[in-house]
N, C-alpha and C positions, 0 to 999 in steps of 0.2 A: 599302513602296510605292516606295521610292527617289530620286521624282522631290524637288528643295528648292522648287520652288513648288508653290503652292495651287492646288488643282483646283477647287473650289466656295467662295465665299465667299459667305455666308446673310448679310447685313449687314440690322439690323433698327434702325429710326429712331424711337421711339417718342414718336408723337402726330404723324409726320410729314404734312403735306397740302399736296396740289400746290395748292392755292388760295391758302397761305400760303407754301410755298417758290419758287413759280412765279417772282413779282416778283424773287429773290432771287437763281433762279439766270440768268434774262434780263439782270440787272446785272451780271454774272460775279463773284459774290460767293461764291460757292460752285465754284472750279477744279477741285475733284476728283470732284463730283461733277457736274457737267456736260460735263466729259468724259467718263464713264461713261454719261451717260445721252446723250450722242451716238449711240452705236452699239446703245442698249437700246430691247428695246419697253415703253411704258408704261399701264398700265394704274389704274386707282381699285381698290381692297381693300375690299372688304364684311366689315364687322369683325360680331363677335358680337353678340347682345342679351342684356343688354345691351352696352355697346360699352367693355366693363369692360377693364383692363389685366390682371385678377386671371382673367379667362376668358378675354379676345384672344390673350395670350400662348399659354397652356398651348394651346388650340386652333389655333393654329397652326404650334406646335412637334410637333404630334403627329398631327394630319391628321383629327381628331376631335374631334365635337360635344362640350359638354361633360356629356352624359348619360353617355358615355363614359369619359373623363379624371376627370370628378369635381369640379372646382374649381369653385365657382360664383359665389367671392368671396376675398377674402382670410381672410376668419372664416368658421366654418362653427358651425351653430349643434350642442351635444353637453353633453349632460345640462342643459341649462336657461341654457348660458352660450354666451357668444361667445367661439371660440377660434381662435387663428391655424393656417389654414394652413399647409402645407410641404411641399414637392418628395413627400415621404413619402407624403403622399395623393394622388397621382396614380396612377388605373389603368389609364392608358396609356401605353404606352411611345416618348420624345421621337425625334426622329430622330435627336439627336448617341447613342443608344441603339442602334438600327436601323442607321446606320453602323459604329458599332463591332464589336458585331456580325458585318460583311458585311468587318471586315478595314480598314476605313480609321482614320487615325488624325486624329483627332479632337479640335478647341481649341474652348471654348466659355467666353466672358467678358460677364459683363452683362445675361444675360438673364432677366428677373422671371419668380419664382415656383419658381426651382431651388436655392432652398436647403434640404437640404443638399444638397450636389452629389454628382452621382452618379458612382459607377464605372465610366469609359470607358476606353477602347483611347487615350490622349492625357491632355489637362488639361481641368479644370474652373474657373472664380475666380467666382462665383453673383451674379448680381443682387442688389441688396440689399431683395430682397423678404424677408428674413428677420429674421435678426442686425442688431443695428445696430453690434454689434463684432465684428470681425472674428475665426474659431478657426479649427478643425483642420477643421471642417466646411462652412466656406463654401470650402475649395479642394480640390481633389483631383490629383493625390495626395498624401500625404503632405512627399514630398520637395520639390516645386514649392510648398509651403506654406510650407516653412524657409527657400526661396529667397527669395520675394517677401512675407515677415512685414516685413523692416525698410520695403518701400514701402508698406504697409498699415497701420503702424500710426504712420502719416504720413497714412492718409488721415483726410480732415475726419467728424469725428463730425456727426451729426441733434440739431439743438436747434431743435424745429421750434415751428409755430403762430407765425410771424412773419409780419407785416401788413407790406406793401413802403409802405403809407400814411405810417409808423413811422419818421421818418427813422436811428433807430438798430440798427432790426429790418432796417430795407433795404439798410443797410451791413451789416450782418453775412450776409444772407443771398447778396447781390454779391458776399463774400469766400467765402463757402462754395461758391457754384457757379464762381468761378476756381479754388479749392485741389482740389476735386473733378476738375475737367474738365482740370486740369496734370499730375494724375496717373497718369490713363488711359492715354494716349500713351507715359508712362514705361511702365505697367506691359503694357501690349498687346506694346509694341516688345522686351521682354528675353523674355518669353515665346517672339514669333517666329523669333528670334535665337537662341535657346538649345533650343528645344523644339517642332522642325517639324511641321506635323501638315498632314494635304491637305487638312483641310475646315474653316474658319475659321465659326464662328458666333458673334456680334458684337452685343449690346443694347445701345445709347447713350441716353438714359433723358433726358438732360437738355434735350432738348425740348417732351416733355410737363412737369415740372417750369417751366419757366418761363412756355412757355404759358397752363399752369393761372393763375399770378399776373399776369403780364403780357402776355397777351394784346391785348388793348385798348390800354391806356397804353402799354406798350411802353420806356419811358424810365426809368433809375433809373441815381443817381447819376449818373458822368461817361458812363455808354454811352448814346446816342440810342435804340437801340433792340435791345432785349435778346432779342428773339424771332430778331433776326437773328445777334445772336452765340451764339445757341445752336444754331441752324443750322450756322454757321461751326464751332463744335467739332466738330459730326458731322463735317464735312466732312474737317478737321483730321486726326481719330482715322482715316477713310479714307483718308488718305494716309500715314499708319503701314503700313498692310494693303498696297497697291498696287505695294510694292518686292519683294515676297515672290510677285507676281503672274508672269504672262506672259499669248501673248495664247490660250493654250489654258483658261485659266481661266474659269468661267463663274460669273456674279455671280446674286444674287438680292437683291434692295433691299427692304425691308417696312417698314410701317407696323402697329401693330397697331390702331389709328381716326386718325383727323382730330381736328380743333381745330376750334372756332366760341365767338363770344361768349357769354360767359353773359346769359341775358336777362332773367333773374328764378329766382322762386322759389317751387315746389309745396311745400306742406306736406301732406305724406302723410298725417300721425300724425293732423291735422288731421282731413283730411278723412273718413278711417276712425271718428271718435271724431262728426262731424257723422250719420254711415253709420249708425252706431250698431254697427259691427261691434265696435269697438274702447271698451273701457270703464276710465278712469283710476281709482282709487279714490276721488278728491276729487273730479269732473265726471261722476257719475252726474244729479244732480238738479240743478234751477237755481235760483235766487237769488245772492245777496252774498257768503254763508258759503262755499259749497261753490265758486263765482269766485273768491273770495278765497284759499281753500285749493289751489286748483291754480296761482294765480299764483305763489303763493309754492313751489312745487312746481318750476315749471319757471324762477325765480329760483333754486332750491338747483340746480338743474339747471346751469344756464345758470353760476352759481359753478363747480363743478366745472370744465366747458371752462375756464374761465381761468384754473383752477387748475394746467393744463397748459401755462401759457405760462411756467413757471419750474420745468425740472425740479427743485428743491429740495422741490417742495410739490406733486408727483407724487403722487397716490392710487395707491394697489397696484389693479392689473389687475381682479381682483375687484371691487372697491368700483368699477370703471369700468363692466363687463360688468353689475353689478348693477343699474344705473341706463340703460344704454344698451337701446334694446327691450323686454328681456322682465324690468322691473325690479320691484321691490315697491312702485310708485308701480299698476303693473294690475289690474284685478280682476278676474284669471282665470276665474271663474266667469259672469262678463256681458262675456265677450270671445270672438269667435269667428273673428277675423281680427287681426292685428298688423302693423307695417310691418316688413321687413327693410332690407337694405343697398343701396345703389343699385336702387332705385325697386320692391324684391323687397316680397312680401307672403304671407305665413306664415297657414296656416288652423292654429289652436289646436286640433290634434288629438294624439292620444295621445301622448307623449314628447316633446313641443316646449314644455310648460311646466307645470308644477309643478300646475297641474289643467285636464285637458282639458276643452273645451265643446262639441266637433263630434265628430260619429259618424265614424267610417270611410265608410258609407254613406252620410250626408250630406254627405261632402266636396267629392262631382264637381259636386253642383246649387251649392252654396255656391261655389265657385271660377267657375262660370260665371255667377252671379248676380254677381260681383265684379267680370269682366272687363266684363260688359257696362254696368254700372253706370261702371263708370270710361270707357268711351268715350262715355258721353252726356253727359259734364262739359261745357260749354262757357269754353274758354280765356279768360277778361280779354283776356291782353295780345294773340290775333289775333282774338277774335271767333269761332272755330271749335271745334269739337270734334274737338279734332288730339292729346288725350292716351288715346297707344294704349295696349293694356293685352292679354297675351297670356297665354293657359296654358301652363305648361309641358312636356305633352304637345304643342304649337304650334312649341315651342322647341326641344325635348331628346327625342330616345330614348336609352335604353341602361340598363344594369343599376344606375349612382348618378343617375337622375334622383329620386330620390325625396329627397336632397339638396338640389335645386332649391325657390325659393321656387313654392310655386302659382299665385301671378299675379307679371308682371312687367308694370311699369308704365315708360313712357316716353314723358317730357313733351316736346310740340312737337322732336319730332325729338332730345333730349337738351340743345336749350339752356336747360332750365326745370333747374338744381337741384334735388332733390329730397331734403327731409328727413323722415327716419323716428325720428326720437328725439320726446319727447317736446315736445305744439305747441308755436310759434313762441308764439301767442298766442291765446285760448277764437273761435271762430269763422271766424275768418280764415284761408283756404284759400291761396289765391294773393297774392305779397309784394313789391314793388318792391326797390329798394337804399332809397329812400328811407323806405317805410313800417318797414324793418327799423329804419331810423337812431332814428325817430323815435321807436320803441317804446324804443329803448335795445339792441336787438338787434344792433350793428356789429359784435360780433365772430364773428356766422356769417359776413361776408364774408369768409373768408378767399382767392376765388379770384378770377375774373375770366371765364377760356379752362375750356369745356366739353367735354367729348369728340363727337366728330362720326361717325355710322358707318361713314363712309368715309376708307382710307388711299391709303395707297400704294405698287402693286407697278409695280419694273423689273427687266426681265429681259435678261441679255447672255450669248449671243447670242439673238437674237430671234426667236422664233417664227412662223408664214408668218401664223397665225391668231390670234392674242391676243387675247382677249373684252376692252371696253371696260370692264368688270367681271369679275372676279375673286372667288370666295370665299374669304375666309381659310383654310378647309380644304385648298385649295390649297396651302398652302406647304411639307409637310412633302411628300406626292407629288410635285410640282414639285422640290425639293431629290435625293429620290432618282432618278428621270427621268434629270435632268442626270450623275447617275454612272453611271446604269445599273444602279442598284438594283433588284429588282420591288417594286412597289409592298403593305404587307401588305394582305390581306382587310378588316381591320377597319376602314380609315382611310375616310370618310368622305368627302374631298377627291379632286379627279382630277387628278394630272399635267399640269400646259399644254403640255409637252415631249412627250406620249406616254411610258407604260411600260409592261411588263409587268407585269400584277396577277397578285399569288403567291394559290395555292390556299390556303383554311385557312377556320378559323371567325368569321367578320364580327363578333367582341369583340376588347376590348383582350385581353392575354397579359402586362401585368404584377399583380403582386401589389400592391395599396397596405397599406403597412402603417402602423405607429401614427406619430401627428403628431411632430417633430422637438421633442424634449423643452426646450423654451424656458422659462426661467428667467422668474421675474415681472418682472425690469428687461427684459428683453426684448420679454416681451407688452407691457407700457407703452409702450415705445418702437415696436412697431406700432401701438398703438394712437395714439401720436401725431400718427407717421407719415399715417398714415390722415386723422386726423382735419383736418391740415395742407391735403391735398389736397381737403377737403371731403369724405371718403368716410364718415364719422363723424359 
């Protein structure tokens, strides 16, 4: 291409919300990007449903629903167990794909859900949606591996399930998000410096991460307030990008959701098992004995979680997957519905558990007998019946909808928590911080900041017409526009920039093929991961 600056920078902020960065960048707290967003239009991001990082991302890197693409979480449920995802299952093809492709050369660092990373026309270094140690496969190519091995295996390992309450868990957690966030800058700047590419795509990850824990409180240790120095690394890590710039460059700013307080907490498992959809083996019948036998059920349960806050005494992935969902505490045959992962819910039909209860035929009246059942709940904590509940046909077209959970649940906008492992406690649906405390249940608290569905897009230069909304399907058309790419048939998303749409068959055109072969210390450590974040 020739030119040494950047033509398009995709810079993506994850968990960013103008409601939360607003105050931050009015204070001039943030220099780099409020001069960007001086000369940019801005608009709010309508993120997915849910408003998952495991489906935001990948649909917005690819311009497609996620019936399309296929990810629908970070585990995907396959022969009876919970198994991580990876870049591998995706069957649609990203846009740093779609560029390469069309001749441009192409840098992509940070961004969740691409590990392994794929073979472009440029480099690759993958979100750490994958691995939690660094190989041959989370960078590409090869040779840019051996270069930037000695800064990566300096970067800080995941020793997660740390409570910021924990005055020793909070120190440690403060040192890991400085050693993280010291690194990036190093390792962005030798990349740009060494291996020029015209289109920079950028995932900065550690404002969702602190969000998630301090959102609210906000204070730990010597920083007053930690939501704003996470802001401040974004900002930081954009001023690495900015010297590599001119002013023929055109920016695109994302969010893949927002942030909001967490308010409490839905027990799914709960209320399916009250439903009578869902049947545990010990709380079929009532009395003392069989109360007594599920207490101590989700006590060995509840063990378990806290048996992950020292990896030493880590259970194998297996023995986590066996107990999480679809575990042999169910009793498959008086179960006709189960919870999934962020707020999903699974009809017990043929290959989804070890003995199916629902017909094929009976599935569509049972999934719709689910959704409407769940919006006649009336919420405790507003008084309303504001927990919406969608089918996935509502959600999702496209050839892996059938991947999708069958209802998708979503409490008061996403600031209700939602658990799907086995209940909290026999009856009890909806849960304060306090009622958790009281029970002895404190260490679900592991979060605080919720996902909100709305993010946030800026775009430079600015468009005559910019909707005050935005669809996240947008970002991957929006990206090629700005070069003059035509936009494929199959993307889902329309250009804000205007483009031309290319002729062809309205599906994705990649092949997914089998999941990225992750070792059990690996699946643990997503699983931890996960579980860290509350997604578990």
């Amino acid at each position: 291409m020739g030119s040494t600056k950047l033509k398009l920078v995709l810079y993506g902020i994850d968990a960013a919300d103008w409601q939360v960065m607003q105050p931050f960048l009015d204070a001039g707290a943030l220099p780099n990007l409020q001069g960007l967003l001086a000369g940019a239009g801005r608009a709010e991001l309508e993120s997915t449903i849910p408003a998952s990082t495991a489906v935001a991302w990948p649909t917005a890197m690819t311009g497609c629903n996620a019936g399309k693409h296929g990810l629908f979480h970070f585990m995907h449920l396959r022969d009876h167990r919970m198994r991580p995802v990876s870049s591998a299952d995706r069957r649609a093809p990203a846009v740093w794909e779609i560029l390469s492709a069309a001749g441009f050369r192409v840098g992509c660092i940070g961004v969740p859900m691409t590990y392994p990373a794929d073979p472009i026309n440029g480099w690759m270094v993958c979100g750490r949606g994958g691995t939690h140690h660094w190989d041959e496969r989370s960078v590409w190519p090869a040779t840019v591996y051996d270069e930037v091995r000695p800064l990566l295996r300096h970067y800080p390992d995941y020793n997660l399930l740390r409570r910021t309450d924990v005055p020793g868990r909070a120190r440690q957690l403060t040192d890991y998000w400085r050693d993280r966030t010291a690194l990036n800058p190093k390792l962005l700047s030798h990349l740009l410096s060494n291996h020029p590419v015209d289109v920079l795509i950028v995932g900065e990850n550690i404002t969702d991460s602190v969000q998630h824990k301090l959102l609210v409180s906000r204070r730990m240790g010597d920083v007053e307030d930690m939501v704003l120095w996470a802001y401040q690394q974004a900002d930081a890590l954009l001023g690495v990008v900015l010297p590599h710039t001119d002013e023929r460059t055109s920016f695109l700013v994302i969010s893949d959701h927002g942030a909001q307080p967490l308010r409490g907490y839905f027990d799914l498992s709960a209320w399916l098992v009250e439903a009578r959809y869902l049947r545990y083996r010990v709380s079929s019948a009532s009395g003392p004995v069989p109360r007594a036998l599920l207490s101590a059920a989700s006590k060995a349960y509840r063990k378990l979680l806290r048996s992950l806050w020292s990896r030493r005494q880590v259970r194998s992935f297996a023995g986590v997957a066996s107990i999480l969902k679809f575990s042999t505490l169910i009793d498959w045959p008086h179960t006709t519905a189960f919870p999934w992962l962020t707020g999903g819910i699974m009809l017990n039909t043929e290959g989804r558990s070890p003995l199916a209860a629902v017909s094929a035929d009976a599935a569509e009246a049972l999934a719709v007998e689910i959704r409407d059942r769940v919006q006649q709940i009336t919420n405790p904590f507003t008084g309303e019946q504001d927990i919406v509940a969608h089918l996935r046909e509502e959600l999702y077209h496209g050839p892996a909808i059938g991947l999708a959970p069958d209802v998708t649940v979503v409490p008061q906008g996403l600031a209700l928590a939602v658990n799907s492992s086995p209940p909290y406690g026999r009856g009890q649906v909806f849960w304060t911080e306090e009622d958790l405390r009281r029970a002895g249940l404190g260490h679900v608290i592991v979060t605080e900041g919720a996902h909100r569905s709305r993010g946030i897009l800026a775009l430079y230069p600015s468009p005559a017409d910019l909707p005050e909304v935005a669809d996240i399907t947008c970002v991957a058309p929006t990206a090629l526009g700005l070069l003059g790419v035509p936009v494929p048939a199959h993307m889902d998303g329309q250009s804000l920039v205007g483009a031309e749409r290319a002729e062809g068959e309205p599906v994705p055109t990649r092949q997914a093929t089998a999941s990225a072969d992750y070792t059990e210390e690996e699946q643990e450590e997503i699983a931890r991961r996960l579980a860290d974040l509350g997604y578990l």
